[in-house]
MMTF fields as JSON, N, C-alpha, C and O atoms, coordinates in Angstrom:
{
  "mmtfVersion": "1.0.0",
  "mmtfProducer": "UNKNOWN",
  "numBonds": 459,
  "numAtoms": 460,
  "numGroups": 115,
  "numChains": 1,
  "numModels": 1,
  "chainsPerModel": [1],
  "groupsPerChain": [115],
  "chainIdList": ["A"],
  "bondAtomList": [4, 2, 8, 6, 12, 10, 16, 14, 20, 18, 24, 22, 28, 26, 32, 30, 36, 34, 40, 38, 44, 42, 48, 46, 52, 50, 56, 54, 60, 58, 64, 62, 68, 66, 72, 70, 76, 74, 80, 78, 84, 82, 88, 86, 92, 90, 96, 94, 100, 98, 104, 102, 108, 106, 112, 110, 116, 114, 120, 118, 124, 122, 128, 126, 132, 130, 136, 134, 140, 138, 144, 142, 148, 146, 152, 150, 156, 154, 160, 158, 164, 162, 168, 166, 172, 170, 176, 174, 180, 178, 184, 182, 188, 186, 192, 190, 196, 194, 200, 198, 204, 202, 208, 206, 212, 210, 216, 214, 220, 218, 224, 222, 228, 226, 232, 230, 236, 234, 240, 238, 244, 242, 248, 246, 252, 250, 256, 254, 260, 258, 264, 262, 268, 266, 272, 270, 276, 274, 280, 278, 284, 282, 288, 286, 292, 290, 296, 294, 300, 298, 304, 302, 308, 306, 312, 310, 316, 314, 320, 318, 324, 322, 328, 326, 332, 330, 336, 334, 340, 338, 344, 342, 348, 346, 352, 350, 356, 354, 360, 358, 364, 362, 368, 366, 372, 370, 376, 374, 380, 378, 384, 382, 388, 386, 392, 390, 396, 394, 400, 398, 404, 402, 408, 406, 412, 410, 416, 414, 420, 418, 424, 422, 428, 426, 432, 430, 436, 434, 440, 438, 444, 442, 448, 446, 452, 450, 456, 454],
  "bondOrderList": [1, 1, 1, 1, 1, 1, 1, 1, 1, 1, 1, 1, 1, 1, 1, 1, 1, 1, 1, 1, 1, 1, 1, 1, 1, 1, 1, 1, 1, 1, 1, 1, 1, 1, 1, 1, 1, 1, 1, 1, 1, 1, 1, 1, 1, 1, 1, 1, 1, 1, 1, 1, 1, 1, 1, 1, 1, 1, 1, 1, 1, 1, 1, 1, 1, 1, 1, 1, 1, 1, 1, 1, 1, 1, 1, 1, 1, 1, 1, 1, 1, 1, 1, 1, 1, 1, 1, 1, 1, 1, 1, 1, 1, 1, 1, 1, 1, 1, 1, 1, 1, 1, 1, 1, 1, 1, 1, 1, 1, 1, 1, 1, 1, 1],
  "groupList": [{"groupName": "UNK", "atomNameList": ["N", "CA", "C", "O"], "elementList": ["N", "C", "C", "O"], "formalChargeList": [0, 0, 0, 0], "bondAtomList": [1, 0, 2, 1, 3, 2], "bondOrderList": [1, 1, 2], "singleLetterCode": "X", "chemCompType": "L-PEPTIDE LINKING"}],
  "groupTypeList": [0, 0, 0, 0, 0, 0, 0, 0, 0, 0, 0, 0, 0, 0, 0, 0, 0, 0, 0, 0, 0, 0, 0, 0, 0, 0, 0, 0, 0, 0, 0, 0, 0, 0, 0, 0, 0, 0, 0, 0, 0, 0, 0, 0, 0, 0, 0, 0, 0, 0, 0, 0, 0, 0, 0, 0, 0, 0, 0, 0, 0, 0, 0, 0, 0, 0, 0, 0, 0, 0, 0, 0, 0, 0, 0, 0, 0, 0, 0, 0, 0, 0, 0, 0, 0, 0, 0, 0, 0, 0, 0, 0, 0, 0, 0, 0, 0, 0, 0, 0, 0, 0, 0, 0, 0, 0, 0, 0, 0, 0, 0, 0, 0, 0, 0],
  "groupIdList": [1, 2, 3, 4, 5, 6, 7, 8, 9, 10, 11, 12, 13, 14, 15, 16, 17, 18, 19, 20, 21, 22, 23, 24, 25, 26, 27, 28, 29, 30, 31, 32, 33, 34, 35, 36, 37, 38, 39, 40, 41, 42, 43, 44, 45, 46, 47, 48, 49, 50, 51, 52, 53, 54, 55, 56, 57, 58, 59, 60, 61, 62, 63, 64, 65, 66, 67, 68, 69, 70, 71, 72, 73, 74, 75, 76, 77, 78, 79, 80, 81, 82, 83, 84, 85, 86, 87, 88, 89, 90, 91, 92, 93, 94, 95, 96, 97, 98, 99, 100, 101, 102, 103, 104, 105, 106, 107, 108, 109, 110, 111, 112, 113, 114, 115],
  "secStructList": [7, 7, 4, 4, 4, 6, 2, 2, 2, 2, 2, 2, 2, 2, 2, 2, 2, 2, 7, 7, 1, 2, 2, 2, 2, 2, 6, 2, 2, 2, 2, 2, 2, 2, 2, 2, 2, 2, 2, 2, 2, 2, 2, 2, 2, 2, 2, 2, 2, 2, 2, 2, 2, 2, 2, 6, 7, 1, 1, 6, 6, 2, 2, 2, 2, 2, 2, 2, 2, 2, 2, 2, 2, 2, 2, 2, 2, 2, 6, 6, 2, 2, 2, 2, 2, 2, 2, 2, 2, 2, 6, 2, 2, 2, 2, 2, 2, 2, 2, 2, 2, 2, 2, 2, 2, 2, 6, 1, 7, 6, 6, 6, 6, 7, 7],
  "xCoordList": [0.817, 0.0, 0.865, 0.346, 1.949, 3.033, 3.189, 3.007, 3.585, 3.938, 3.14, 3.612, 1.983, 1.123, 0.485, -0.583, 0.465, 0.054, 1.465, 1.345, 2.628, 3.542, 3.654, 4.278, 3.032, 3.01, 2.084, 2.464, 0.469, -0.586, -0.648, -1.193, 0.232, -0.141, 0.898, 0.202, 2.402, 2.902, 2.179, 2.337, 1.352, 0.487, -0.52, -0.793, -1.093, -2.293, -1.723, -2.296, -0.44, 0.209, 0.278, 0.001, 0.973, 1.361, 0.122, 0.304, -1.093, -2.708, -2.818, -3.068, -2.656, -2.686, -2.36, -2.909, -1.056, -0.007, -0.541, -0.905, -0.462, -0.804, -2.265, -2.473, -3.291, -4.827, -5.126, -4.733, -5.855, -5.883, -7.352, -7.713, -8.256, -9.93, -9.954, -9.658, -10.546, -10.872, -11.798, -11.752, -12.766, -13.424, -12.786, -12.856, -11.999, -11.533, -9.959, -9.231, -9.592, -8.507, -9.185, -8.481, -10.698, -11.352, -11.29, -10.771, -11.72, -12.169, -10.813, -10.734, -9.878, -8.496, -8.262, -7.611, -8.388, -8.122, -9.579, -9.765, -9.977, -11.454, -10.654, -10.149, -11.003, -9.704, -8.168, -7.787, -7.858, -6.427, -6.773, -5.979, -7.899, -8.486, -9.025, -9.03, -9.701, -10.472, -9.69, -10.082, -8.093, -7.09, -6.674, -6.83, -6.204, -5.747, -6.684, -6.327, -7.624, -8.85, -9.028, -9.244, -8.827, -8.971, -7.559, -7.717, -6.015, -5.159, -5.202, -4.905, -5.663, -5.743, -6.943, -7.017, -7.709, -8.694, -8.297, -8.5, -7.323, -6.206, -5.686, -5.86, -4.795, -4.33, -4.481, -3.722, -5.721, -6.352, -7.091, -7.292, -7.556, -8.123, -6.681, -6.625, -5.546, -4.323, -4.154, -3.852, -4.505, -3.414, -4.721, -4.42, -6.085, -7.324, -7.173, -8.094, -6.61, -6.382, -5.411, -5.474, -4.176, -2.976, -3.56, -3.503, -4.077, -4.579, -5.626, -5.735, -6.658, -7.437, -6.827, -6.843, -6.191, -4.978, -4.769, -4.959, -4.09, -2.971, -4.208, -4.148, -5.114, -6.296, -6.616, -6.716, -6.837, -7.132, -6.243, -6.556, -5.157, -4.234, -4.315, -4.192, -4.605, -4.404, -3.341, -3.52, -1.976, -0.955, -1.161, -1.504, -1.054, -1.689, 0.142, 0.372, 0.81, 1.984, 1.109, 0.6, 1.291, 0.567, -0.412, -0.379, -1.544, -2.563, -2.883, -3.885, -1.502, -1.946, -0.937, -0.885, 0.231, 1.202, 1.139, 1.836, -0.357, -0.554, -0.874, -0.201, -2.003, -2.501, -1.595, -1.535, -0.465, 0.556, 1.258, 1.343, 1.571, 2.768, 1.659, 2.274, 0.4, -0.082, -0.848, -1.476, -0.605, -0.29, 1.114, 1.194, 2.012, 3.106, 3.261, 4.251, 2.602, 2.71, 1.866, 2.458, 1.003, -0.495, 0.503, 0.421, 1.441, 2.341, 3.248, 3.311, 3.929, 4.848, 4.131, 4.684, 3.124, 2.199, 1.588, 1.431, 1.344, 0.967, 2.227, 2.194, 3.375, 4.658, 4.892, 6.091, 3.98, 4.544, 3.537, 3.397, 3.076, 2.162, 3.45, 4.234, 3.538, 4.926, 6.555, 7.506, 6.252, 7.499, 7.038, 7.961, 6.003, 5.341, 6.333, 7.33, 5.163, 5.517, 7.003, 7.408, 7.611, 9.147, 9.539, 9.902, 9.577, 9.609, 9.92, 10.913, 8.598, 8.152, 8.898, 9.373, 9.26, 10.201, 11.497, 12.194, 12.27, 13.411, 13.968, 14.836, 13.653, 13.701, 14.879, 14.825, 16.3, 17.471, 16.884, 16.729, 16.687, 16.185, 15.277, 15.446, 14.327, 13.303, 13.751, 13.212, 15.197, 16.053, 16.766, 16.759, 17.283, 18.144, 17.794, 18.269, 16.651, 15.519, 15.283, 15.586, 14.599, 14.321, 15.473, 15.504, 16.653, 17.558, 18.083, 18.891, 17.85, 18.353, 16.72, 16.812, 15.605, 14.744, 14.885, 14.612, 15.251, 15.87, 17.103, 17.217, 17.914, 18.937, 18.174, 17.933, 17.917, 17.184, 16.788, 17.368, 15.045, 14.303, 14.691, 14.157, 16.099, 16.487, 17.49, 17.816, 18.155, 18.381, 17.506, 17.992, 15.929, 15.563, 14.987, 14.751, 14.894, 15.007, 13.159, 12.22, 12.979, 12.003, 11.073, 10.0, 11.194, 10.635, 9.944, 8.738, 10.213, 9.553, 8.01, 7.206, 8.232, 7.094, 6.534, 5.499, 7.098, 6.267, 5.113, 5.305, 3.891, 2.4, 2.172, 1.072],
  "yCoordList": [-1.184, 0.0, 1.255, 2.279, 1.296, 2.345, 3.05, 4.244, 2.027, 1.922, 2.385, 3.351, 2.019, 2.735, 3.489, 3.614, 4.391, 5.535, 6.506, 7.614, 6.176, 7.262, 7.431, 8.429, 6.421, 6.812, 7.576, 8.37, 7.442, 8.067, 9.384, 10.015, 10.07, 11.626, 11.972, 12.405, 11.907, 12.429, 12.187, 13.027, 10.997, 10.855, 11.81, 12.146, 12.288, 13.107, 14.013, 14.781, 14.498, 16.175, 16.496, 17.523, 14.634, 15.147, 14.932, 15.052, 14.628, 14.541, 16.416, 17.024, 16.911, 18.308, 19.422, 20.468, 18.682, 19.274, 19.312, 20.252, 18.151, 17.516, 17.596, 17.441, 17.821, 17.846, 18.889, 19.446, 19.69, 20.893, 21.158, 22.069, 20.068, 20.366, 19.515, 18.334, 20.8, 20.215, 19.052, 18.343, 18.765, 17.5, 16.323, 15.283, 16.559, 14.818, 14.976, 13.989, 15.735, 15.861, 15.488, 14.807, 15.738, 14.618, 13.345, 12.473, 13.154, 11.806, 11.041, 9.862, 11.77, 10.762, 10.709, 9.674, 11.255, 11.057, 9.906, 9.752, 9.595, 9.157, 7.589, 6.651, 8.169, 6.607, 5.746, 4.624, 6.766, 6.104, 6.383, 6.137, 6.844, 5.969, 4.903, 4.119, 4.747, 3.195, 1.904, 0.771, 2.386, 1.707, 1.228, 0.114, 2.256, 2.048, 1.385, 0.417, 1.778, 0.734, -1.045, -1.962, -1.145, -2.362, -2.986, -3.916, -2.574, -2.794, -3.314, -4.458, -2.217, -2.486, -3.589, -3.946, -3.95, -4.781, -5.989, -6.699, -6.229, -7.671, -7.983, -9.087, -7.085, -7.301, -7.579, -8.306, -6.969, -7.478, -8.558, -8.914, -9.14, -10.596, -11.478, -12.429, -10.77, -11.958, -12.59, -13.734, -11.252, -11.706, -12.256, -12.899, -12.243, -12.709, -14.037, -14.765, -14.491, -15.976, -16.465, -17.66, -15.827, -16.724, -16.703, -17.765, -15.677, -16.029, -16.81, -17.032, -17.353, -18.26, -19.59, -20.294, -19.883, -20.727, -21.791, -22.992, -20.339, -20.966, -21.133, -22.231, -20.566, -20.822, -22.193, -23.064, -22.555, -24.294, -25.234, -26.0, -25.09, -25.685, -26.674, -26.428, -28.293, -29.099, -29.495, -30.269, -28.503, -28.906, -27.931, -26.817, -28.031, -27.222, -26.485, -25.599, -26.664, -25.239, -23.869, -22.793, -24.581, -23.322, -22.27, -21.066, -23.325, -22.728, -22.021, -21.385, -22.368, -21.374, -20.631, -19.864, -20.381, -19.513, -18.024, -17.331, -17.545, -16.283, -16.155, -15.456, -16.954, -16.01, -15.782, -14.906, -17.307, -17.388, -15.715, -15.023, -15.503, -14.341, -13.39, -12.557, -13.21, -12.09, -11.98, -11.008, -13.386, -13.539, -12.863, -12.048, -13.346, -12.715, -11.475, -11.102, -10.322, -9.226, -8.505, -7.605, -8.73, -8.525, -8.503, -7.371, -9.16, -9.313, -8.051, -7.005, -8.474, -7.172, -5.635, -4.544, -5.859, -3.988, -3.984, -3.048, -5.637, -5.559, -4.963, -3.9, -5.735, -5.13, -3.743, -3.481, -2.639, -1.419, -0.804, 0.359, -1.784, -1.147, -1.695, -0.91, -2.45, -2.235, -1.655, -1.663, -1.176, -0.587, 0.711, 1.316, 1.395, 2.633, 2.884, 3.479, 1.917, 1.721, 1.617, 2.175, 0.779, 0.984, 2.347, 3.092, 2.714, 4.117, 5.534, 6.248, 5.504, 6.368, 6.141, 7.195, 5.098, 4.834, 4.72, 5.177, 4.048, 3.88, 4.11, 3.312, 5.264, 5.493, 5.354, 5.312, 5.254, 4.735, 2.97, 2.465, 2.416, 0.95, 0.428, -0.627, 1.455, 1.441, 1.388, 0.648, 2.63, 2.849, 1.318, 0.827, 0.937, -0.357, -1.052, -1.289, -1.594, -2.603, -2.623, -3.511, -1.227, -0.705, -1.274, -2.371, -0.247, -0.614, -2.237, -2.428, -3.292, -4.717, -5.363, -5.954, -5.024, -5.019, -4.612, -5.44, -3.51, -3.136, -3.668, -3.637, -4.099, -5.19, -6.263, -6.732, -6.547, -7.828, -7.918, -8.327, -7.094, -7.379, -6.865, -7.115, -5.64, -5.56, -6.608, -6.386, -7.964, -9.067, -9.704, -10.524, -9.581, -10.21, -9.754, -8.602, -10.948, -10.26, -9.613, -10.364, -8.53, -7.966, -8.593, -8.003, -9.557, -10.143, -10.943, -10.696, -11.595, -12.165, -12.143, -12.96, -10.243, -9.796, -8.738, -8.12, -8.542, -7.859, -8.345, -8.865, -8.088, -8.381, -7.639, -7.658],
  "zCoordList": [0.0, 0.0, 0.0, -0.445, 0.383, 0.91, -0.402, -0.639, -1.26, -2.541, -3.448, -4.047, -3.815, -4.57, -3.908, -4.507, -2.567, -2.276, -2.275, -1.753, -2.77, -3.128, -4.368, -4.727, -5.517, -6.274, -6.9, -7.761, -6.508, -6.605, -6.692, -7.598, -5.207, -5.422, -6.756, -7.675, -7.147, -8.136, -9.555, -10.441, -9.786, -10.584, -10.736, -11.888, -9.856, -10.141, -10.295, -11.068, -9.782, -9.815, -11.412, -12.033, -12.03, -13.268, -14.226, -15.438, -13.75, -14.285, -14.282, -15.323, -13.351, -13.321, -14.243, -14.588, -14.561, -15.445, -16.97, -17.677, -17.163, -18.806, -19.273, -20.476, -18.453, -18.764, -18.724, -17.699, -19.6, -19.412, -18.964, -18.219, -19.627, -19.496, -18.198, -18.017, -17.067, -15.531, -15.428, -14.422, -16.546, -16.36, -16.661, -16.006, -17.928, -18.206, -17.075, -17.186, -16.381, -15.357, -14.256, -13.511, -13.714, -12.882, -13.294, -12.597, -14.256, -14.735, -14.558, -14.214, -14.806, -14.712, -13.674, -13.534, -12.633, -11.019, -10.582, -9.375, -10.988, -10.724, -10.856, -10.24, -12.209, -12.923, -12.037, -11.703, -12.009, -10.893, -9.081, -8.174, -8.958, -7.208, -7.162, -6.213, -8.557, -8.697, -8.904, -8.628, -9.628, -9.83, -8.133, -7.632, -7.6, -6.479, -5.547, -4.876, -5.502, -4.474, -4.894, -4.101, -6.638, -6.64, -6.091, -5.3, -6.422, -5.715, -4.38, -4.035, -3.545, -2.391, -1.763, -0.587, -2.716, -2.612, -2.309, -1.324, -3.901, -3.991, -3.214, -2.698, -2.802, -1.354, -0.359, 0.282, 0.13, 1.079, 1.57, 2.731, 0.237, -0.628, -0.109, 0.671, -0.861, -0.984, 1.052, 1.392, 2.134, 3.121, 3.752, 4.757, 3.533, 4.192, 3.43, 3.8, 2.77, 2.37, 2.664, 2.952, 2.721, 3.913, 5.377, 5.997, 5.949, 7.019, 7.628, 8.833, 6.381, 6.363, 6.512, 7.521, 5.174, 5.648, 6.586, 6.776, 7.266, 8.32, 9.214, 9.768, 9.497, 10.932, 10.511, 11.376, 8.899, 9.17, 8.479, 7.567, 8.999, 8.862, 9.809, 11.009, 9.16, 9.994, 11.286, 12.226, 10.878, 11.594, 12.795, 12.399, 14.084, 15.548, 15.339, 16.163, 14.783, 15.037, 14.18, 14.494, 13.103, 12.398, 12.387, 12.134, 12.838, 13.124, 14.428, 14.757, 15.239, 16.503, 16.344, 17.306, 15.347, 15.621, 15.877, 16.617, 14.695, 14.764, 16.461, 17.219, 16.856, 18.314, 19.31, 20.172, 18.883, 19.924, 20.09, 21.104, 19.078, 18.616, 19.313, 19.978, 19.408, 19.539, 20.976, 21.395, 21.699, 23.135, 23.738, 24.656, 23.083, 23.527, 23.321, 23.951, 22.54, 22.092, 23.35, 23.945, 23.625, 24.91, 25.933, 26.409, 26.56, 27.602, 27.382, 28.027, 26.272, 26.39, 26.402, 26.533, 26.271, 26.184, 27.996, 28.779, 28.161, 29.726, 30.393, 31.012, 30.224, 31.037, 30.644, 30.544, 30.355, 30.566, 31.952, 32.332, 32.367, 34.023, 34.831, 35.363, 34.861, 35.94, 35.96, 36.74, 34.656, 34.374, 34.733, 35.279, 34.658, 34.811, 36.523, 36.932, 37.071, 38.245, 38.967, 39.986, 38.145, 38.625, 38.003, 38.913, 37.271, 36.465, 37.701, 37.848, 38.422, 39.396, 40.422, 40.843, 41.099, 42.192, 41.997, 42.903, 40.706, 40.58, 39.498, 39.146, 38.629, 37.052, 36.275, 35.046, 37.126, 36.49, 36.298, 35.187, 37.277, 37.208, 35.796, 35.186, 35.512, 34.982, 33.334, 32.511, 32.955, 32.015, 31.355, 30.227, 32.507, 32.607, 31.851, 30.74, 32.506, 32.051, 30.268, 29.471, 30.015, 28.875, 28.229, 27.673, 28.37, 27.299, 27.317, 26.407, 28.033, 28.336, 27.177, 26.101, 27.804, 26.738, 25.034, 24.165, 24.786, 23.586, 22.888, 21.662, 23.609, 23.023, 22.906, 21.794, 23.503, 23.243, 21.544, 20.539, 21.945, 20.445, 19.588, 18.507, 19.65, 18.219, 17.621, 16.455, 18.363, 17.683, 16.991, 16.212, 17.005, 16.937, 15.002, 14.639, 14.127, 12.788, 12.526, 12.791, 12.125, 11.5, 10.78, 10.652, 10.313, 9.161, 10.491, 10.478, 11.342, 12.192, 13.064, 13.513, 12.948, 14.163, 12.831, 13.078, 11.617, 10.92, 9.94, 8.84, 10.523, 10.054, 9.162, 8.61]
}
């Protein structure tokens, strides 16, 4: 999506440029949102079918991997109430932590936790 919404606006700029009659210069912007919506349609089609998928995937790794990952994600957003908390009483402590946390998951590769 990143992708064809950076290309979209320089598209219409240069729809701006080159069209001179304001109606068919709508019509061409009309034209390349409808482009882009079915895009984003596909897409959205494509990852609602890997994720279908994997939910009935006979094999029990697979099919529980997503909730697993997103159990463990719920924890780490829970552990910022007690970090709050250590935060307020011991905020070098609280730093520590953080940055021992931050080494951590930036070993950890991107491609892994990115949905």
């Amino acid at each position: 999506m990143g992708l064809l919404d950076g290309i979209i606006g320089p598209v219409a700029g240069i729809i701006d440029k080159i069209i001179p009659d304001p109606k068919a210069r709508d019509e061409a912007k009309l034209k390349l949102l409808a482009l882009q919506g079915s895009q984003e349609l596909e897409q959205a089609k494509a990852q609602m079918a890997a994720i279908l998928a994997e939910a009935q995937s006979p094999d029990p790794w697979t099919s529980r991997a997503r909730p697993s990952f997103l159990y463990v994600m719920y924890a780490l957003l829970l552990w910022a109430i007690p970090m709050g908390l250590i935060a307020a009483v011991q905020p070098q402590m609280a730093k520590d932590i953080a940055a021992g946390m931050n080494a951590y998951l930036a070993g950890i590769p991107e491609p892994l936790y990115a949905l």
